[in-house]
C-alpha positions as CSV (number, residue, x, y, z in Angstrom):
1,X,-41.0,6.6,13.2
2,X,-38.6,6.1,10.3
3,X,-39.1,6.3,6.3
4,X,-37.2,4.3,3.9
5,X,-36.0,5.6,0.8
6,X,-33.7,2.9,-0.3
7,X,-31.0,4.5,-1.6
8,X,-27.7,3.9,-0.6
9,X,-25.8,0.2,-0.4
10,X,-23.3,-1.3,1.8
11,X,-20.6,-3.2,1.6
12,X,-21.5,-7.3,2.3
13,X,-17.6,-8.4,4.1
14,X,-18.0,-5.5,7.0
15,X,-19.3,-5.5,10.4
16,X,-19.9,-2.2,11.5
17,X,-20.8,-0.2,15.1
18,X,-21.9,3.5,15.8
19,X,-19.3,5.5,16.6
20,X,-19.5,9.1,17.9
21,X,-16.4,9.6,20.0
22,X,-15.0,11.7,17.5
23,X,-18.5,14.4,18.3
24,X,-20.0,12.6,15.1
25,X,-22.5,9.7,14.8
26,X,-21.7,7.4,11.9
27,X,-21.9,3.8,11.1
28,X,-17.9,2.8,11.0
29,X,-17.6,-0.7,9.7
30,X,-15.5,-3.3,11.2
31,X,-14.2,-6.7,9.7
32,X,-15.8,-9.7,11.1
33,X,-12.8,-11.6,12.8
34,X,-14.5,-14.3,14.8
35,X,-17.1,-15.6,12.7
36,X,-16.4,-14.8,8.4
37,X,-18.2,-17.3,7.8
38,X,-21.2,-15.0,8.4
39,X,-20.2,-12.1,6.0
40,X,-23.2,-13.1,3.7
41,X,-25.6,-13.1,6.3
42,X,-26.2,-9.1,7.1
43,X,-27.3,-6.1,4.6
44,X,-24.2,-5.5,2.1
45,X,-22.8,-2.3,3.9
46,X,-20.2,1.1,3.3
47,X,-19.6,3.3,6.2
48,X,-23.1,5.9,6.3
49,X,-21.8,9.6,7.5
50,X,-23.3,12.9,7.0
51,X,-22.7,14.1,3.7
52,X,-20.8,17.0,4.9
53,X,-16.9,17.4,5.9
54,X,-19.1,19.6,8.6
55,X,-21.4,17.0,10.2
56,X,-23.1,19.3,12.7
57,X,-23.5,21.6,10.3
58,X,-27.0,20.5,9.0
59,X,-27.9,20.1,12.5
60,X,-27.3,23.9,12.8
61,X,-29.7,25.0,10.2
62,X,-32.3,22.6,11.4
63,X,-31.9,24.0,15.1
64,X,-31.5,27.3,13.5
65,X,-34.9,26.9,11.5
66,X,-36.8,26.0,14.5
67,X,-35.3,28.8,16.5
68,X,-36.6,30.8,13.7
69,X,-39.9,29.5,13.3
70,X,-40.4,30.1,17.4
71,X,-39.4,33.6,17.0
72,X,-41.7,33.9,14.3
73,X,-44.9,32.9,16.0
74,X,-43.7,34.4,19.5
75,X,-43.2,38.0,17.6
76,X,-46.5,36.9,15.9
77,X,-48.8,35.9,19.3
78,X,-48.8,37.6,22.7
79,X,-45.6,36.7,25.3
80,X,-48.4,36.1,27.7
81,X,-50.6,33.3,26.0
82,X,-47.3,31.1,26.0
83,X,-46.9,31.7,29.7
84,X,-50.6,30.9,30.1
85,X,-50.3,27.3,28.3
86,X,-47.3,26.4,30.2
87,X,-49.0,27.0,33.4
88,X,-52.1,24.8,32.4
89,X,-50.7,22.0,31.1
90,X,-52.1,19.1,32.1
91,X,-49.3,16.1,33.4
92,X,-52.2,13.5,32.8
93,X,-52.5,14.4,29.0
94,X,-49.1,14.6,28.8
95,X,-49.2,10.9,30.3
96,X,-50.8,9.8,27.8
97,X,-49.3,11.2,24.8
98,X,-45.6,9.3,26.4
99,X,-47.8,6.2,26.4
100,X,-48.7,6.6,22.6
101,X,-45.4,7.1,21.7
102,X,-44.3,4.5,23.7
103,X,-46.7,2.3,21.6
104,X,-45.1,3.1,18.3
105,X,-41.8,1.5,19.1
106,X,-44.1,-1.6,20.5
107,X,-45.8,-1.6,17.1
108,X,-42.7,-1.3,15.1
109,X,-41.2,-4.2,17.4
110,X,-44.2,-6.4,16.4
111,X,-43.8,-6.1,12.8
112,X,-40.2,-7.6,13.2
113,X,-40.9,-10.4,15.2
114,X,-44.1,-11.0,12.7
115,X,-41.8,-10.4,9.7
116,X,-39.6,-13.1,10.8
117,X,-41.6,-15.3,12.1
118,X,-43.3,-16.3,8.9
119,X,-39.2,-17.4,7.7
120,X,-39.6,-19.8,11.2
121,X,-37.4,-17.4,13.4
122,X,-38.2,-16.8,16.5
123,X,-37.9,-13.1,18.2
124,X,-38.6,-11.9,21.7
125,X,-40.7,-8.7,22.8
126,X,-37.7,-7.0,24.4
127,X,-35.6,-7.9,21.4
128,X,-38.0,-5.9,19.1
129,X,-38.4,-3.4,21.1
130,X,-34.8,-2.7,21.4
131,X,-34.8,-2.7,17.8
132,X,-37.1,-0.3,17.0
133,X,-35.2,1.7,19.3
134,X,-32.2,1.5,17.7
135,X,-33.4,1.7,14.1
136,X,-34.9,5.1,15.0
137,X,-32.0,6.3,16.4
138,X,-29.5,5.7,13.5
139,X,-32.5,6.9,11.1
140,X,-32.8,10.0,12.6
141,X,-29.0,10.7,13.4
142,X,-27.9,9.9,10.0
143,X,-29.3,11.2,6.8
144,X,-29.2,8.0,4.7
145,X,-33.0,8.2,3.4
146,X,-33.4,5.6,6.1
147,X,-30.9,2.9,5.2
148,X,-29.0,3.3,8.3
149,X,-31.8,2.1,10.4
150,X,-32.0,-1.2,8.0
151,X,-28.6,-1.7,7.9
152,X,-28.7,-1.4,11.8
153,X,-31.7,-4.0,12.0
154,X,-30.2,-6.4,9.1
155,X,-27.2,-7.0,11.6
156,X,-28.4,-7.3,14.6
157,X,-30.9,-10.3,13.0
158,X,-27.7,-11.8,11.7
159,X,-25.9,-11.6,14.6
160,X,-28.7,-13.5,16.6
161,X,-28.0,-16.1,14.0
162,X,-30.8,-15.8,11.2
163,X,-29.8,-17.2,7.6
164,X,-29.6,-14.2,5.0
165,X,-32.8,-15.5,3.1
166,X,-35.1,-14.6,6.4
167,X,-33.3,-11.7,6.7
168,X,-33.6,-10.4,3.7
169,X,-37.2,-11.7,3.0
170,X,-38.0,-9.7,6.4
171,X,-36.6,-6.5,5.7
172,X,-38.2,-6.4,2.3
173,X,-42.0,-6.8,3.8
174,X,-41.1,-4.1,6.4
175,X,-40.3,-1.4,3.8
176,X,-43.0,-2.4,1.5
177,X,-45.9,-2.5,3.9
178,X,-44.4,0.6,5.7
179,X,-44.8,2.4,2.3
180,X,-48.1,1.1,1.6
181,X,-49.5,2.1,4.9
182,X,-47.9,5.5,4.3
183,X,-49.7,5.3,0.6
184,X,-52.5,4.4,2.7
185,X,-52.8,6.6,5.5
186,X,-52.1,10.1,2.9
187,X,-55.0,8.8,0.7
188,X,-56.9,9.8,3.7
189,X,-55.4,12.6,4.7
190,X,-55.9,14.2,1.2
191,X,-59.4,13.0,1.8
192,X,-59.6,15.0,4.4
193,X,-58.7,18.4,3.5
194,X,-60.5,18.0,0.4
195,X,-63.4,17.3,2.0
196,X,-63.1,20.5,4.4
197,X,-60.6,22.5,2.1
198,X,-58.0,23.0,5.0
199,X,-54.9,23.1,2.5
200,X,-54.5,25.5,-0.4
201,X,-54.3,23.5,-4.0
202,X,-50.8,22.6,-4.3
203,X,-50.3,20.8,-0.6
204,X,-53.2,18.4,-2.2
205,X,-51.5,18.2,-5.3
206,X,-47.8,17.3,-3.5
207,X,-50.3,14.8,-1.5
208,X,-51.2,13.2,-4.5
209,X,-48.2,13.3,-6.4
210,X,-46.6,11.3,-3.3
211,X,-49.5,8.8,-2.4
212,X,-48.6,8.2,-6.5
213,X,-44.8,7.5,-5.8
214,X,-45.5,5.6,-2.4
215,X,-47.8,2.9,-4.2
216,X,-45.0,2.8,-7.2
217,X,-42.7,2.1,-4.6
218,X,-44.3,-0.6,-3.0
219,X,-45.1,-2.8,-6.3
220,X,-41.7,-2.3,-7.4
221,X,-40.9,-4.2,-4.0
222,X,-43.1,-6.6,-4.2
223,X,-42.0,-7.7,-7.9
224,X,-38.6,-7.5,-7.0
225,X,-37.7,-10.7,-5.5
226,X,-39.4,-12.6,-8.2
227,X,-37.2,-11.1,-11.2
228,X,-40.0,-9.2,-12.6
229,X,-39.8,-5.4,-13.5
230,X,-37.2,-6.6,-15.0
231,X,-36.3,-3.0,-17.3
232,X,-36.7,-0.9,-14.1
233,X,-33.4,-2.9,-12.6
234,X,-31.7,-2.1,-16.1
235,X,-31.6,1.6,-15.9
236,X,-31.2,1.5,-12.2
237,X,-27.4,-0.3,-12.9
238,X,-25.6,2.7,-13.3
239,X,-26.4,3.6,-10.0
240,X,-23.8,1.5,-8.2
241,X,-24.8,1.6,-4.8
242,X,-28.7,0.8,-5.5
243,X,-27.3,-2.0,-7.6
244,X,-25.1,-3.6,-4.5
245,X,-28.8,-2.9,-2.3
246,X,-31.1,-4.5,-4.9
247,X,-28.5,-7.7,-5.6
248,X,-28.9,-8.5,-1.9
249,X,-32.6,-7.9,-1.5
250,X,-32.8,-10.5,-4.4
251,X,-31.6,-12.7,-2.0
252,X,-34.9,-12.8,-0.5
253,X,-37.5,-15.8,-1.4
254,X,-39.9,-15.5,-4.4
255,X,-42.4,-16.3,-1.7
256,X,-41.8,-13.8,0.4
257,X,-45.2,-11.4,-0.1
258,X,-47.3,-15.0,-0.3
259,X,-48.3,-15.1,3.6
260,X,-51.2,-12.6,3.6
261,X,-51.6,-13.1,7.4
262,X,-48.5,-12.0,8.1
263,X,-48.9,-9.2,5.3
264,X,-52.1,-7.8,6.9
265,X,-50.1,-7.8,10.2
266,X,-47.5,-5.8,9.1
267,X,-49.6,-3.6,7.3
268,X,-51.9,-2.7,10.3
269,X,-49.3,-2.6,12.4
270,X,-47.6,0.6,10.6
271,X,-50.5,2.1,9.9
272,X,-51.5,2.4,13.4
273,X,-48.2,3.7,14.2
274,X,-49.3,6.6,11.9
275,X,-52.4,6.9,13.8
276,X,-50.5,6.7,17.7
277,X,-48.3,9.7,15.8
278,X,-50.8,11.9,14.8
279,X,-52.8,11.0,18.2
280,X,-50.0,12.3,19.9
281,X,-50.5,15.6,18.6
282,X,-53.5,15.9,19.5
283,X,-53.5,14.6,23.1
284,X,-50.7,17.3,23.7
285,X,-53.3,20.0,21.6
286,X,-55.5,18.2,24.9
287,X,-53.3,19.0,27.3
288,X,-52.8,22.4,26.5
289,X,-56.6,22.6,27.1
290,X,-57.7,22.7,23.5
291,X,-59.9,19.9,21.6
292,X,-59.2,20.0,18.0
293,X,-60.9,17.5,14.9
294,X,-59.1,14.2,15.1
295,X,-59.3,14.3,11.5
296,X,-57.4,17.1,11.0
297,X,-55.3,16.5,13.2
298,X,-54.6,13.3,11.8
299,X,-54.3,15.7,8.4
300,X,-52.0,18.0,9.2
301,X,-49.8,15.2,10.8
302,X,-49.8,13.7,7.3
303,X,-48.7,16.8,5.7
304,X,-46.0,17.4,7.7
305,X,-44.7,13.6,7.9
306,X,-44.9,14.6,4.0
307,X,-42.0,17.4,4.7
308,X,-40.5,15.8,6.9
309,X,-39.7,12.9,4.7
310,X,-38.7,14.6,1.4
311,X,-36.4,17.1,3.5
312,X,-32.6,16.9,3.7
313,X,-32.2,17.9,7.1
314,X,-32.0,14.8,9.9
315,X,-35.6,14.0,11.1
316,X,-36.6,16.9,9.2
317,X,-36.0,18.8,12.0
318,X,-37.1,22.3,11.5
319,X,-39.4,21.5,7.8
320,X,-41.6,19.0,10.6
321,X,-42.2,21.7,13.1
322,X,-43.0,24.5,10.4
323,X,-45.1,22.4,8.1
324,X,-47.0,21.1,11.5
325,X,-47.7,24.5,12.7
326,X,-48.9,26.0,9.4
327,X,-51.2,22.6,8.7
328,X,-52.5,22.7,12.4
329,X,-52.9,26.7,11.9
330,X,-55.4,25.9,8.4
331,X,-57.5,23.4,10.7
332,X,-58.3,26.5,13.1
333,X,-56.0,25.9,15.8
334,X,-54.5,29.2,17.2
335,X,-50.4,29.0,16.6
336,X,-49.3,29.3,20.0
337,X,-51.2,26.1,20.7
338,X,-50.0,24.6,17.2
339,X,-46.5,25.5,18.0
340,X,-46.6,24.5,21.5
341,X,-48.2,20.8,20.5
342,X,-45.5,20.2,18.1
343,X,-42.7,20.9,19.5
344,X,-43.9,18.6,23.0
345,X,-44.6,16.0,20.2
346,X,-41.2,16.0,18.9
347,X,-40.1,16.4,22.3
348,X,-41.8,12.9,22.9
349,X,-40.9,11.3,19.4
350,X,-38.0,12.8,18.2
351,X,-35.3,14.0,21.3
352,X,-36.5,11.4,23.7
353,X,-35.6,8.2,22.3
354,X,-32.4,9.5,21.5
355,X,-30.3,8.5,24.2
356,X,-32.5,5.2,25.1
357,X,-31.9,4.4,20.8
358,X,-28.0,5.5,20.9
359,X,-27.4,3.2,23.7
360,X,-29.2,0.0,22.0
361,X,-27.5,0.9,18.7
362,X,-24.5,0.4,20.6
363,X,-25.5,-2.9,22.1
364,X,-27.0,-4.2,19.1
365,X,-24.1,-3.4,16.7
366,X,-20.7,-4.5,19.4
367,X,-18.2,-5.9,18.2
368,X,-18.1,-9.9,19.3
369,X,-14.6,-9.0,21.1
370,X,-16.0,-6.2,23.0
């Protein structure tokens, strides 16, 4: 699943669809002819491309540095152990690990409909889901920081007719209570491997220093509809863009962190879908025929989310699967088995949902003529 580091803004009068006839996928905005009325209803907006004149380019050196990383371990590890794995896979497992995944998107989908629910909205199951869908598509196609997913989500809401207030006021508790769980679920992870020593001293300390920045995060969201931290929006005005995103998130009610219900929800909800994620892993480790710690497992997962989410590259692809394989490798899984369980994870949560999330990106974000 996504993470959201706000920090581009979009333009408020423009519609916008996914586009990728042109071999790119980008968010190209589109003036809203029918219905203008509606301009202040959706996420301010600016077309969100990859920040390249070379879009596939990144997606070359991600591919390039998971080719890399599988010649590594392959030159590293016997040819025949990876033929042996393959033939003992287990389809049952790997049932199982589709169902998890499958349960993320559910999860995610829940939060919404919880999220605005608590504005009086009303949201069905298949809408959600479809949602989620699309919101990891865009996130992992475009690297925005994970904007473009909440972009995608703030206009498919207003396009079903939500005022701007719920919309806003939703959005806001999804990103804060997705970084608190995140906060959350890293505190135990560096538990963990402190506890056992799997990681060397400085993966605990980039733990740390990021469970630190997750929890600043999430305060500065909670205090932000409600005019306080006042002298953190000052300095953050020269960055235009931020300043467009944080002016509409003000938009949101005072009140908006005041439902704990509906807090608690959301908060569970995201955290499990760190726990399906990491459970994943381990039920492909399973059906490769080796039973690993679900704590470590769990771990390692953390540590590579960690990677994944401060890298440059598209769904960290390439920094995931390395990071995944080395933190798997310090809990005393062999690295064929560590290589093979991640890339059938990323296989499940990553490539998979691509074309199912590409065509309800599509759907969700059509023009009213089309």
């Amino acid at each position: 699943m996504s993470c959201c580091l706000w920090t581009t803004a979009l333009r408020t009068e423009d519609r916008f669809v996914i586009d990728g006839t042109d071999g790119r996928f980008h968010l190209k905005s589109m003036p809203e002819l029918n219905r203008p009325e509606e301009s202040d209803d959706s996420l301010p907006q600016e077309p969100v491309e990859a920040p390249s004149s070379r879009p596939w380019l990144i997606w070359l050196i991600g591919a390039a540095a998971c080719g890399a990383l599988v010649l590594v371990v392959t030159h590293l590890t016997e040819e025949e152990e990876f033929l042996r794995l393959l033939n003992q896979i287990d389809v049952s497992w790997l049932g199982l690990a589709l169902l998890l995944q499958s349960g993320t998107y559910v999860l995610q989908g829940i939060v919404w409909r919880v999220v605005v629910s608590a504005g009086g909205q009303g949201l069905s199951l298949g809408k959600s889901f479809e949602l989620s869908l699309a919101m990891l598509f865009v996130d992992q196609a475009l690297p925005s920081g994970g904007i473009s997913g909440v972009a995608v989500v703030s206009g498919a809401l207003s396009r079903l007719g939500m005022p701007r207030a719920v919309v806003a006021s939703a959005v806001l508790v999804d990103v804060a209570l997705y970084h608190l769980a995140y906060a959350s679920c890293m505190a135990v992870a560096l538990g963990v491997t402190l506890y056992h020593s799997y990681l060397p001293g400085w993966v605990n300390a980039a733990m740390l220093v990021f469970l630190l920045v997750e929890l600043g995060v999430v305060a500065f969201l909670i205090y932000l509809p409600s005019g306080g931290l006042i002298w953190v929006k000052t300095r953050l005005q020269r960055f235009t863009k931020l300043t467009r995103l944080l002016q509409w998130v003000e938009h949101a009610p005072a009140g908006s962190f005041k439902n704990h219900r509906v807090l608690l929800l959301a908060f569970v909800m995201h955290a499990l879908i760190f726990v399906l994620d990491a459970a994943t892993i381990w039920v492909a480790a399973r059906a490769l025929g080796v039973t690993s710690s679900l704590g470590g497992v769990f771990a390692s997962f953390m540590v590579s989310n960690l990677f994944r989410t401060i890298g440059i590259i598209p769904g960290g692809l390439g920094t995931f699967e390395t990071a995944s394989v080395m933190a798997l490798r310090s809990i005393g899984m062999p690295l064929s088995v560590g290589l093979s369980a991640t890339l059938l994870f990323r296989g499940l949560s990553f490539w998979l949902p691509m074309i199912p999330g590409l065509i309800c990106s599509r759907r969700l974000l059509r023009n009213r003529r089309d």
